[in-house]
Biopython code that builds the backbone (N, CA, C, O; Angstrom):
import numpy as np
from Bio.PDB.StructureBuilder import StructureBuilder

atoms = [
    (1, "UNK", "N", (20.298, -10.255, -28.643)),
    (1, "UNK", "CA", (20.830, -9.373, -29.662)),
    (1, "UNK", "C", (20.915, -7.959, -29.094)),
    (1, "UNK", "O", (20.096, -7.569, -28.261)),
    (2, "UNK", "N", (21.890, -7.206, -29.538)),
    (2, "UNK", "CA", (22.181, -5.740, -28.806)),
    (2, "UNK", "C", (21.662, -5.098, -30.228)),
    (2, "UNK", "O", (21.130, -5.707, -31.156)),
    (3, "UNK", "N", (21.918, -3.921, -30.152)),
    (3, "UNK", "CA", (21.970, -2.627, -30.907)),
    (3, "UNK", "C", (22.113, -1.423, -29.974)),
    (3, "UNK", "O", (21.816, -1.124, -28.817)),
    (4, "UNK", "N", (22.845, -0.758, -31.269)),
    (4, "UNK", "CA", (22.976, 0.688, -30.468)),
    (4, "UNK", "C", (22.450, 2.022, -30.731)),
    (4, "UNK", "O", (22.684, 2.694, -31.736)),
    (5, "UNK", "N", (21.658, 2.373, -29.656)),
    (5, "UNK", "CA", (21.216, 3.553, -29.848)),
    (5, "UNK", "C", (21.619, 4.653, -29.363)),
    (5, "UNK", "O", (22.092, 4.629, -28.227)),
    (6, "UNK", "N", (21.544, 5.885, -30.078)),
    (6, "UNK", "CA", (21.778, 7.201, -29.385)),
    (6, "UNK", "C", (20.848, 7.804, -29.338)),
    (6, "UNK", "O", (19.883, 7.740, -30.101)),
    (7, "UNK", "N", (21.082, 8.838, -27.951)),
    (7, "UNK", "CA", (20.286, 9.804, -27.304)),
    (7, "UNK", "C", (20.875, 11.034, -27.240)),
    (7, "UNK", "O", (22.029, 11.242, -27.617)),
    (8, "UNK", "N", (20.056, 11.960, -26.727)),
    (8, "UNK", "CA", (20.239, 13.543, -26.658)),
    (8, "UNK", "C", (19.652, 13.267, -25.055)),
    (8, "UNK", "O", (18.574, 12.751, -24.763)),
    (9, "UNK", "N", (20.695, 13.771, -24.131)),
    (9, "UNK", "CA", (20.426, 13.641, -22.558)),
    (9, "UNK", "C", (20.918, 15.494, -22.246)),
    (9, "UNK", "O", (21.915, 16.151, -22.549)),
    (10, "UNK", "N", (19.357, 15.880, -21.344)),
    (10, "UNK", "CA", (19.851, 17.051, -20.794)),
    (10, "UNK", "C", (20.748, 16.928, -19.332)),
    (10, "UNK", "O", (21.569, 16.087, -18.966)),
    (11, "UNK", "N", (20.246, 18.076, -18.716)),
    (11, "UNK", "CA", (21.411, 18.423, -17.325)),
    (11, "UNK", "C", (20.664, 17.467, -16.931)),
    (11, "UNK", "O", (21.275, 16.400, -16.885)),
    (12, "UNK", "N", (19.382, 17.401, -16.568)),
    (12, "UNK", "CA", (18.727, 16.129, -15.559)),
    (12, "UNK", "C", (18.977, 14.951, -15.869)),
    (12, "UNK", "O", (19.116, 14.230, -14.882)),
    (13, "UNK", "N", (19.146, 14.221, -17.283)),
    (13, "UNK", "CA", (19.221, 13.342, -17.249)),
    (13, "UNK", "C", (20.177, 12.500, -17.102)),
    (13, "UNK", "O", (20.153, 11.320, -16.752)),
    (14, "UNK", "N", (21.206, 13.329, -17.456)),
    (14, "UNK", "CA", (23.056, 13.231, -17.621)),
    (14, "UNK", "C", (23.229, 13.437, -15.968)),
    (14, "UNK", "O", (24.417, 13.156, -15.812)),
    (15, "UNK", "N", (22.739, 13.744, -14.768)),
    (15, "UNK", "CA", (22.840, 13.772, -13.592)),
    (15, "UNK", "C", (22.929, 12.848, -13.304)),
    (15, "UNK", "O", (23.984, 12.276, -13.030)),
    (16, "UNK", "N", (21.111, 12.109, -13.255)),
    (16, "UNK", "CA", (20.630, 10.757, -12.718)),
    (16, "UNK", "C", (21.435, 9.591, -13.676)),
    (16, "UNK", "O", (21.383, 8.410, -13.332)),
    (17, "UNK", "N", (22.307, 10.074, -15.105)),
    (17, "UNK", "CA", (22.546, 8.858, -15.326)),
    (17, "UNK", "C", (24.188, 8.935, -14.684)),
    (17, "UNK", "O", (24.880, 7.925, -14.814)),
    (18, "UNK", "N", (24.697, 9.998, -14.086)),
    (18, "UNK", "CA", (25.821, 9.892, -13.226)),
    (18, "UNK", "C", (25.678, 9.086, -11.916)),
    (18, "UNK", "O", (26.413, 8.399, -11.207)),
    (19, "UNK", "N", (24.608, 9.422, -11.922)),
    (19, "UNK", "CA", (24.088, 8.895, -9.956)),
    (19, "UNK", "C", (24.031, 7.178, -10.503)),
    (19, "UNK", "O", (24.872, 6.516, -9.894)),
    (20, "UNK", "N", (23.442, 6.583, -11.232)),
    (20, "UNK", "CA", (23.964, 5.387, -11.634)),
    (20, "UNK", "C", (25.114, 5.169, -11.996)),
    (20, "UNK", "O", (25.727, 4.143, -11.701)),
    (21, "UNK", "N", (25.441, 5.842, -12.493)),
    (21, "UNK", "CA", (27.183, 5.221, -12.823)),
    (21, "UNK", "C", (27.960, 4.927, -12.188)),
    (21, "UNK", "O", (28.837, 4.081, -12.362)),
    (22, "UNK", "N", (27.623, 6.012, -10.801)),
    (22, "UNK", "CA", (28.097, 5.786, -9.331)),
    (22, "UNK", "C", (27.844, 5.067, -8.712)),
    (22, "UNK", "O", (28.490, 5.151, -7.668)),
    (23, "UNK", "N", (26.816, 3.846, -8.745)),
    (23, "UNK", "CA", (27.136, 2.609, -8.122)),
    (23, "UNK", "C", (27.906, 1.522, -8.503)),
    (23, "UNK", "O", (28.052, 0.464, -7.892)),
    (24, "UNK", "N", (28.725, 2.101, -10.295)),
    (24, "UNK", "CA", (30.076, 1.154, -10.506)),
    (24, "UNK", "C", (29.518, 0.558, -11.843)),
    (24, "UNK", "O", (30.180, -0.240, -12.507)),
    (25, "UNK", "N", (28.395, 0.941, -12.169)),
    (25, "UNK", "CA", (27.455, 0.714, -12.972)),
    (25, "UNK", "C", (27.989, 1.007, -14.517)),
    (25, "UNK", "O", (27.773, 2.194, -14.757)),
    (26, "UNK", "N", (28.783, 0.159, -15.963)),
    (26, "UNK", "CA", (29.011, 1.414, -16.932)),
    (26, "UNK", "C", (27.717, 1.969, -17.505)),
    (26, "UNK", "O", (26.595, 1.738, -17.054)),
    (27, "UNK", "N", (27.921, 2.501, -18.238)),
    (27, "UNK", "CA", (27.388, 3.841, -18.505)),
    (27, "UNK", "C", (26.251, 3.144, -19.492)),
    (27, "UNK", "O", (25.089, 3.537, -19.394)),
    (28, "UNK", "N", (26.607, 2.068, -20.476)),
    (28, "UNK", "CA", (25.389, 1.137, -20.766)),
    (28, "UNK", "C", (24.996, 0.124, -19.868)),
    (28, "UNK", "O", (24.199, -0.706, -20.306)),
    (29, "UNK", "N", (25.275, 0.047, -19.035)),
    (29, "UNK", "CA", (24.791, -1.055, -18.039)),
    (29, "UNK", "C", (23.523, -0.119, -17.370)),
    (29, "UNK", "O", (22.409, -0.563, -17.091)),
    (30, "UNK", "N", (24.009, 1.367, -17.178)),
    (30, "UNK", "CA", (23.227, 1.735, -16.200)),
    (30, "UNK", "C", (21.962, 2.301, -17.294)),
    (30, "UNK", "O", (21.010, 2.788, -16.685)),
    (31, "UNK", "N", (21.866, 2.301, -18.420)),
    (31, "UNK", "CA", (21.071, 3.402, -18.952)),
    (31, "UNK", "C", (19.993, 1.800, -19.226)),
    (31, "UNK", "O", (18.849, 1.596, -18.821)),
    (32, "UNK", "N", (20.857, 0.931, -20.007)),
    (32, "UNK", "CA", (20.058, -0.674, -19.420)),
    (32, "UNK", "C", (19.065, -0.820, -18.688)),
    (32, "UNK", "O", (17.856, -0.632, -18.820)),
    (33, "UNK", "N", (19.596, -1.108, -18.052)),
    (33, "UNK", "CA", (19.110, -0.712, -16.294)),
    (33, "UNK", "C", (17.818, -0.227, -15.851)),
    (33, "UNK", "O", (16.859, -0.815, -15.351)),
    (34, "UNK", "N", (18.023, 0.993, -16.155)),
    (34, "UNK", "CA", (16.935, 2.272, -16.309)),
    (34, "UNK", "C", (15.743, 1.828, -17.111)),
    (34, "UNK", "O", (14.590, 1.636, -16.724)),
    (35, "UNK", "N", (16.309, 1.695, -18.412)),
    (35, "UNK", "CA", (14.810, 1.122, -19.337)),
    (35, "UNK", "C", (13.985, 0.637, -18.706)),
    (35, "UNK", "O", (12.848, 1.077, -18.540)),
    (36, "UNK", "N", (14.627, -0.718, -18.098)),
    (36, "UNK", "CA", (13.847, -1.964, -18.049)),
    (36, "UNK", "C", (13.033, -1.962, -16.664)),
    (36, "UNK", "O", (11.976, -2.577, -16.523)),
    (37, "UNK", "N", (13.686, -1.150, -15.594)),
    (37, "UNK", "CA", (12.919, -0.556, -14.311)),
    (37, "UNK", "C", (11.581, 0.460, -14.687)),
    (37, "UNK", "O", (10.487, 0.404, -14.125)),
    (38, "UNK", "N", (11.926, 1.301, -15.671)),
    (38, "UNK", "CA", (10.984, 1.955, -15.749)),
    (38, "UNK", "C", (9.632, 1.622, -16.370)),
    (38, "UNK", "O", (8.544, 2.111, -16.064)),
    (39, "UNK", "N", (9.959, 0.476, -17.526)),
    (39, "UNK", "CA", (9.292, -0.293, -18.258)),
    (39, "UNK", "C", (8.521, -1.043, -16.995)),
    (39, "UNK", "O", (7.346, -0.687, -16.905)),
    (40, "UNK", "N", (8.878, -1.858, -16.160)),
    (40, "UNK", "CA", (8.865, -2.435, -15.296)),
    (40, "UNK", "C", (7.586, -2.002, -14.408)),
    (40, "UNK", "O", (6.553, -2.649, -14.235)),
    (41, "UNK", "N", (7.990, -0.518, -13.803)),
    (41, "UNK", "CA", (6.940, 0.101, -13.247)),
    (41, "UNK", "C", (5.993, 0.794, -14.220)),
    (41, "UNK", "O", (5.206, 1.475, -13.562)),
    (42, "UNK", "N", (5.759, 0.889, -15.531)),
    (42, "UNK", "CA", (4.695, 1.009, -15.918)),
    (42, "UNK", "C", (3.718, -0.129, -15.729)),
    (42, "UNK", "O", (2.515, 0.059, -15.548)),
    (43, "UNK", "N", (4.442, -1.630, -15.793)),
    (43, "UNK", "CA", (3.650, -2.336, -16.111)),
    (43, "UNK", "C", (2.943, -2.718, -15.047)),
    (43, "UNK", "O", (1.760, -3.060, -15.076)),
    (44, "UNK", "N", (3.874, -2.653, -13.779)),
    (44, "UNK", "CA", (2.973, -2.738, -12.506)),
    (44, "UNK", "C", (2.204, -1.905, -11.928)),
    (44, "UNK", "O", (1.460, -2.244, -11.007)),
    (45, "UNK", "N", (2.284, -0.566, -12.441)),
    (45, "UNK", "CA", (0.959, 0.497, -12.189)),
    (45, "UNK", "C", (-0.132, 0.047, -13.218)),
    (45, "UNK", "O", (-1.271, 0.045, -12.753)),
    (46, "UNK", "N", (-0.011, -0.318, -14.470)),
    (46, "UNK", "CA", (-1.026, -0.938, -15.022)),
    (46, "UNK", "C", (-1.844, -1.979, -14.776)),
    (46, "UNK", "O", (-2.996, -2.135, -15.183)),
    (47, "UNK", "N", (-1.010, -2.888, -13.893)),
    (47, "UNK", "CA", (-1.459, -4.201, -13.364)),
    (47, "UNK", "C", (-2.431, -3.717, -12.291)),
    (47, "UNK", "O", (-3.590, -4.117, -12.182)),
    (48, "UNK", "N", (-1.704, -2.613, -11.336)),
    (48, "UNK", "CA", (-2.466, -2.494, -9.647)),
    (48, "UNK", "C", (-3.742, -1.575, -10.287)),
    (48, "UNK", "O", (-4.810, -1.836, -9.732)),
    (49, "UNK", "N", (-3.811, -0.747, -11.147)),
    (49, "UNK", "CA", (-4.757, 0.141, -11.710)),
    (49, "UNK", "C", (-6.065, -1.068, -11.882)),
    (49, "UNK", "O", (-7.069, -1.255, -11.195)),
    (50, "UNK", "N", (-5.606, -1.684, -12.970)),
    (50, "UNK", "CA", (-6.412, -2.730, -13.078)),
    (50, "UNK", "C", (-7.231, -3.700, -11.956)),
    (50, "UNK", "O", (-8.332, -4.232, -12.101)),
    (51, "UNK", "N", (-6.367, -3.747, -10.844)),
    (51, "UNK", "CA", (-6.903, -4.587, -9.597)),
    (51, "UNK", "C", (-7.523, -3.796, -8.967)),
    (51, "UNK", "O", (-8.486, -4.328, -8.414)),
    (52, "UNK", "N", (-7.393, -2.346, -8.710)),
    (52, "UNK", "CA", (-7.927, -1.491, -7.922)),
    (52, "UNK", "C", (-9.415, -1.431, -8.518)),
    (52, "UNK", "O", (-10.463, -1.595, -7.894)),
    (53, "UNK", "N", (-9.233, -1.135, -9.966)),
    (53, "UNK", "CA", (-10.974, -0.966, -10.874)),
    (53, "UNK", "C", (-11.399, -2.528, -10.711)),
    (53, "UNK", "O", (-12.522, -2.519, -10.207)),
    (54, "UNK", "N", (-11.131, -3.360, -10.845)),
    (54, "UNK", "CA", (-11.975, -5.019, -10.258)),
    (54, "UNK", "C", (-12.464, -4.759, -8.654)),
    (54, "UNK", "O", (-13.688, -4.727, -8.535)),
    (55, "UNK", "N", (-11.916, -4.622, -7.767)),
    (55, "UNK", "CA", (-12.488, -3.997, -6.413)),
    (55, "UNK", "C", (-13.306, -3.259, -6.327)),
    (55, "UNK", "O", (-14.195, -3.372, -5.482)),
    (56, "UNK", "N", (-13.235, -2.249, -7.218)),
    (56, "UNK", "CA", (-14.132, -1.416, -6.929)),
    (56, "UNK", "C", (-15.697, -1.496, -7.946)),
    (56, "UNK", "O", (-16.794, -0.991, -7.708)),
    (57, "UNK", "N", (-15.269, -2.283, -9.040)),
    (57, "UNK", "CA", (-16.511, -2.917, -9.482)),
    (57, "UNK", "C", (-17.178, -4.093, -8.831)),
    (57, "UNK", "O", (-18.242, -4.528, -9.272)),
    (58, "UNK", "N", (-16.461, -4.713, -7.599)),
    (58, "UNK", "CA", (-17.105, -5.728, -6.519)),
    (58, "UNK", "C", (-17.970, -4.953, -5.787)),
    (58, "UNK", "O", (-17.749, -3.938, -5.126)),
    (59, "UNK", "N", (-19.185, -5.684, -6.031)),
    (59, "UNK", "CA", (-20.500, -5.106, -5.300)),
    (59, "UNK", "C", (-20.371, -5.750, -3.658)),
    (59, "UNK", "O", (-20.864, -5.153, -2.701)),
    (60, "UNK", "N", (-19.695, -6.937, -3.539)),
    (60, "UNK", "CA", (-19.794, -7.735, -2.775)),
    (60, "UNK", "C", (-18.550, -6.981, -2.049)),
    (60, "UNK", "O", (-18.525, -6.842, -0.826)),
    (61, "UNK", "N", (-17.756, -6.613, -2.710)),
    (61, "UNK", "CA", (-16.409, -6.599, -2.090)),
    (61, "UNK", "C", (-16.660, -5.023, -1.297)),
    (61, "UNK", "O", (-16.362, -4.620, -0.173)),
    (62, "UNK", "N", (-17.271, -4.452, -2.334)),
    (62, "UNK", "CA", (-17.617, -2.661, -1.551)),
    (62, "UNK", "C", (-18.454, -2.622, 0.193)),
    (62, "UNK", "O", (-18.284, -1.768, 1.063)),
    (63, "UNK", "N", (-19.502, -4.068, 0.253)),
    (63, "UNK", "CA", (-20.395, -3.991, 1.036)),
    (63, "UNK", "C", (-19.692, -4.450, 2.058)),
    (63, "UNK", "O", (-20.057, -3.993, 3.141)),
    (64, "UNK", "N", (-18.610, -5.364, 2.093)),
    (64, "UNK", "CA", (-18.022, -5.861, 2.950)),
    (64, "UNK", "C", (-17.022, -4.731, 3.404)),
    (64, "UNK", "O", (-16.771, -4.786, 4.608)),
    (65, "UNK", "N", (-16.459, -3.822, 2.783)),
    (65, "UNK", "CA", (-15.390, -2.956, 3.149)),
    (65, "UNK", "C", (-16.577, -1.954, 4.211)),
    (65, "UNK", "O", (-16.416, -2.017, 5.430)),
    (66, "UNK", "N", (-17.401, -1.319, 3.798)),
    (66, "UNK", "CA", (-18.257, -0.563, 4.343)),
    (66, "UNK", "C", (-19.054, -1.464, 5.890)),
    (66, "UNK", "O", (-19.794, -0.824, 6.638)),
    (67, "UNK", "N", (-18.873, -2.327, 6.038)),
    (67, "UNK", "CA", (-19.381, -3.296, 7.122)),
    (67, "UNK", "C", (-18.032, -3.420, 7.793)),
    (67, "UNK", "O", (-18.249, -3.665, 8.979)),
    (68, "UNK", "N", (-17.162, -3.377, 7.632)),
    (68, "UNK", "CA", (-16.038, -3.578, 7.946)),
    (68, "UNK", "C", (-15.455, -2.147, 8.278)),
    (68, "UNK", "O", (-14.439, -2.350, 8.943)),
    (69, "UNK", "N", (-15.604, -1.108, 8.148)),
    (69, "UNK", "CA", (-15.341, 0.688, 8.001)),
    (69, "UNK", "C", (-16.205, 0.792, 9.428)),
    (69, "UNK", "O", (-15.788, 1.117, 10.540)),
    (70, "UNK", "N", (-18.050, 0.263, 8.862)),
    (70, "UNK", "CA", (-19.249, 0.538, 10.211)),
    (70, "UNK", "C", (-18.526, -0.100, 11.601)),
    (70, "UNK", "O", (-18.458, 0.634, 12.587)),
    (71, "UNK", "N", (-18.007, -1.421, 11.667)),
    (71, "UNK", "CA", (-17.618, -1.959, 12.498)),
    (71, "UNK", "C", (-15.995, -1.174, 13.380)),
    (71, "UNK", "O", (-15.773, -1.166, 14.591)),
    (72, "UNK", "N", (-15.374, -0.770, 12.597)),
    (72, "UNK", "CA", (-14.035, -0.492, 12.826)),
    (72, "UNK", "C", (-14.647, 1.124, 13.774)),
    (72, "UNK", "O", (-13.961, 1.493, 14.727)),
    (73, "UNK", "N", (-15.772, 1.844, 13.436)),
    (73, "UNK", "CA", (-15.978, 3.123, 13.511)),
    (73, "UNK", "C", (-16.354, 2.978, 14.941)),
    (73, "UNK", "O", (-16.000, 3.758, 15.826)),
    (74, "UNK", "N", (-17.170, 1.820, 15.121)),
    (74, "UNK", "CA", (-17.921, 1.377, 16.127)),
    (74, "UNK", "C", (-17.130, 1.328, 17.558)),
    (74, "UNK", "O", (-17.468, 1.821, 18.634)),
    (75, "UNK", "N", (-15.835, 0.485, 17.179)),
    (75, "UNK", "CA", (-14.858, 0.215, 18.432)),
    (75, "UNK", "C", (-13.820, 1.204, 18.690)),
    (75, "UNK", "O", (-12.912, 1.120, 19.517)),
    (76, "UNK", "N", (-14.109, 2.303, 17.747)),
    (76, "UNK", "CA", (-13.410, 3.931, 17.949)),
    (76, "UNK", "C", (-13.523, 4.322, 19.790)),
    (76, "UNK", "O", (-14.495, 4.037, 20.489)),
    (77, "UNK", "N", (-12.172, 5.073, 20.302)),
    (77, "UNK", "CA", (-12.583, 5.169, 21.645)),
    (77, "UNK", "C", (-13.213, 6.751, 21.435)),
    (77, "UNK", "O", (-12.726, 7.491, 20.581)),
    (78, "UNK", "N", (-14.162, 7.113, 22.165)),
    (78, "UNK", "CA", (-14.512, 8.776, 21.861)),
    (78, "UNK", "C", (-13.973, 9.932, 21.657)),
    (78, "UNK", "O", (-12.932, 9.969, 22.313)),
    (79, "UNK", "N", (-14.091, 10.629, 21.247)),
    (79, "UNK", "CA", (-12.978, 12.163, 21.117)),
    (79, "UNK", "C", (-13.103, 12.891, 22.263)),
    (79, "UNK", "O", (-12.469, 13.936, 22.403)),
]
sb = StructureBuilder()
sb.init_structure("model")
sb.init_model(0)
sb.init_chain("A")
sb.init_seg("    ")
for serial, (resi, resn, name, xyz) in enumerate(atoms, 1):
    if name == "N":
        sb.init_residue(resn, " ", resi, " ")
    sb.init_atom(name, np.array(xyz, "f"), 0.0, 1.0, " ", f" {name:<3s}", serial, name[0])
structure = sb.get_structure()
């Protein structure tokens, strides 16, 4: 199902939605488009946010990075 909505677009946004249009894109295809990318990357910064705080609540996973940091420091050639 569609519907149509209107917006109020300033100079910036009426730019970037030219710079899409310019890949042949119409003008609802590209604003389309846009939503669903941006939607998109919220949801995958929410996702990696989330994986990053599970890692870092690994007790197991911290001790191994730090054994793994000691070791890496170890086979450093000297300054």
């Amino acid at each position: 199902m569609t519907q149509a909505v209107s917006v109020r677009l300033d100079d910036e946004a009426m730019q970037a939605l030219a710079q899409l249009e310019a890949t042949g894109k119409s003008r609802s295809e590209a604003i389309r488009s846009a939503l669903v990318d941006a939607a998109s990357r919220l949801r995958d910064k929410a996702a990696l946010s989330a994986e990053v705080a599970a890692l870092e609540a690994d007790e197991v996973d911290r001790a191994e990075m730090l054994t793994v940091a000691e070791l890496m420091e170890s086979l450093r050639a000297p300054r």
